[in-house]
Each structure stands twice: as C-alpha cells, then as structure tokens.
C-alpha positions, -999 to +999 in steps of 0.1 A: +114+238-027+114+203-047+087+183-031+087+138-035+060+123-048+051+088-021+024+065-029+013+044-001-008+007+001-026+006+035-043-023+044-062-042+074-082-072+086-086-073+120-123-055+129-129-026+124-105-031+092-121-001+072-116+027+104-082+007+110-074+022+074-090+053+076-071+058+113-041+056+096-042+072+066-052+102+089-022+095+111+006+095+079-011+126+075+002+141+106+035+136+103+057+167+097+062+175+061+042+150+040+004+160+026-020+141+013-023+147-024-052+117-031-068+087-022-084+060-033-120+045-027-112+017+004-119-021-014-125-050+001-099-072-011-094-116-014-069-124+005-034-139-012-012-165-002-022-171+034-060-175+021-079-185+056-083-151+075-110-124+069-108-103+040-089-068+037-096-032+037-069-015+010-067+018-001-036+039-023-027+071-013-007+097-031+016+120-008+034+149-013+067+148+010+092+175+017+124+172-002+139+163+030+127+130+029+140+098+019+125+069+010+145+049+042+137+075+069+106+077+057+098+041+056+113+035+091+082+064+101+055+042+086+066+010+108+068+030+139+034+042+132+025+006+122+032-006+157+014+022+176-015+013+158-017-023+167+007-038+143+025-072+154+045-086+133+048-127+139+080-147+139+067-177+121+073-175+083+041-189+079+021-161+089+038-136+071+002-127+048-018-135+078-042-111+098-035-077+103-041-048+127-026-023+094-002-028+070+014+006+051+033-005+021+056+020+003+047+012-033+065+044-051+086+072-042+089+096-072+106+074-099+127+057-074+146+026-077+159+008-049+171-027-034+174-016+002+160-042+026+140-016+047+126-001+018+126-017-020+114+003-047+093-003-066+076-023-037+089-059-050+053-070-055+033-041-064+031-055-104+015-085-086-011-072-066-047-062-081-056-049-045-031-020-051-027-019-087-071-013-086-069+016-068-034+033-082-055+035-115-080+053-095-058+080-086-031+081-109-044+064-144-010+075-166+010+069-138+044+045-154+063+017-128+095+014-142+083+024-176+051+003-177+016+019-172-004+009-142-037-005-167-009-028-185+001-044-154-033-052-141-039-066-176-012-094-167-029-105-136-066-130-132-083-105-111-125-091-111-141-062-091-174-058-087-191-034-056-159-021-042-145-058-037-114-070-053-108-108-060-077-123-074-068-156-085-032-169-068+000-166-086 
C-alpha cells in the first residue's frame, strides 16, 4: 500500500508551551493510520508579526499517512484536535499571530500543491518562516518545496539560532 508523506509545524505559547507541543505531537500520533516518521528538536522561537506575547515552542514532524488520506480530511483532523487541546481561535483580525494554546500547521503533503482554503499547499508561508524552515533541515536536509531546497530558502530570510532559540527579523 502507497503510504503519504505529511510534514507538520506545531507550535505554542501559552505555559507550559513546550508539553503543549509535546501533548500534541503525541496526540497526531494517535490518530488511525498516520506514524510518526521524525521530529525535530523543540526551539524556542521570536515571535512574528503580532510581536508582544511570550515566545513559542515549534517543532516539524515528518508523518507517514495511509494512502487513504487527503490532505483536506486530514487537515480538518488537526483543527479538531487543535480545539480539544485548548485552541481558540479569536475573531479579531488583529490577533490572528497572537497567543496560543497549539497551533499544527500542515506545511507539506508528499509533493502536493494546493489552493484549497482549508488546506494550501505548500503552507502559503512556510518559505517565510525560519521557525519551521530551522527544524525541516533538521529532519529532512535534501528535502525540495516546489523545487527549491529547504537550506536555499532559509538563506533568503534575516534569521540566527543560537541554544535552541530561533530569532527572525520581520518581513
């Protein structure tokens, strides 16, 4: 059977950030027909756009899915999970980047391209992020998005690491 190959941001601020990730990453793994392939050291990470909050926990994780999964039905799956573990998604535009009890962001799903609202692919800012570009490289060096290796992208962006912590100058 031809298995998908689903890499997944995860991500939290709210205390304890770093179990909140670890909670979930255990939880995506629990759900029937994916497997965790690989993940990432957890970073701390700067926070972008919506700068005044506490900083995040982020880890990548590399799944292996059934072939009966699609990136939509899959997606839909993560949010659920999202919102039974804490996540509450605010109606002010303003807060969109703001605090976090978890976040999972569907960054890749095998080669995938896709402009569906409930799941783009490539995530539409994945080539923007250092806090998931950081720890792709960690797991998947040669790994291409859309043709470009994961190293050249983070070459493109004003980011430093130093001690697990991720900072990143704003777009």
């Amino acid at each position: 059977m031809n298995r998908h190959t689903v890499y997944l941001g995860l991500g939290a601020n709210l205390p304890p950030a770093a179990g909140r990730v670890a909670r979930a990453l255990a939880e995506i793994g629990r759900i029937p027909g994916l497997a965790l392939g690989q993940a990432s050291p957890l970073y701390l990470t700067e926070p972008q756009l919506y700068r005044d909050q506490p900083w995040f926990a982020n880890q990548v994780a590399r799944f292996s899915a059934d072939a009966s999964w699609e990136p939509v039905p899959l997606m839909r799956r993560l949010l659920e999970l999202e919102t039974a573990l804490g996540r509450v998604r605010s109606a002010d535009p303003g807060l969109r980047y703001g605090p976090r009890a978890i976040d999972i962001d569907m960054l890749l799903f095998d080669g995938l391209v896709s402009a569906d609202p409930v799941c783009t692919l490539p995530h539409p800012r994945l080539g923007e992020r250092a806090f998931w570009l950081v720890p792709l490289r960690d797991i998947a060096p040669d790994l291409l998005v859309q043709g470009t290796p994961v190293g050249r992208l983070l070459e493109g962006l004003r980011w430093s690491s130093e001690g697990g912590r991720i900072w990143q100058a704003q777009p």
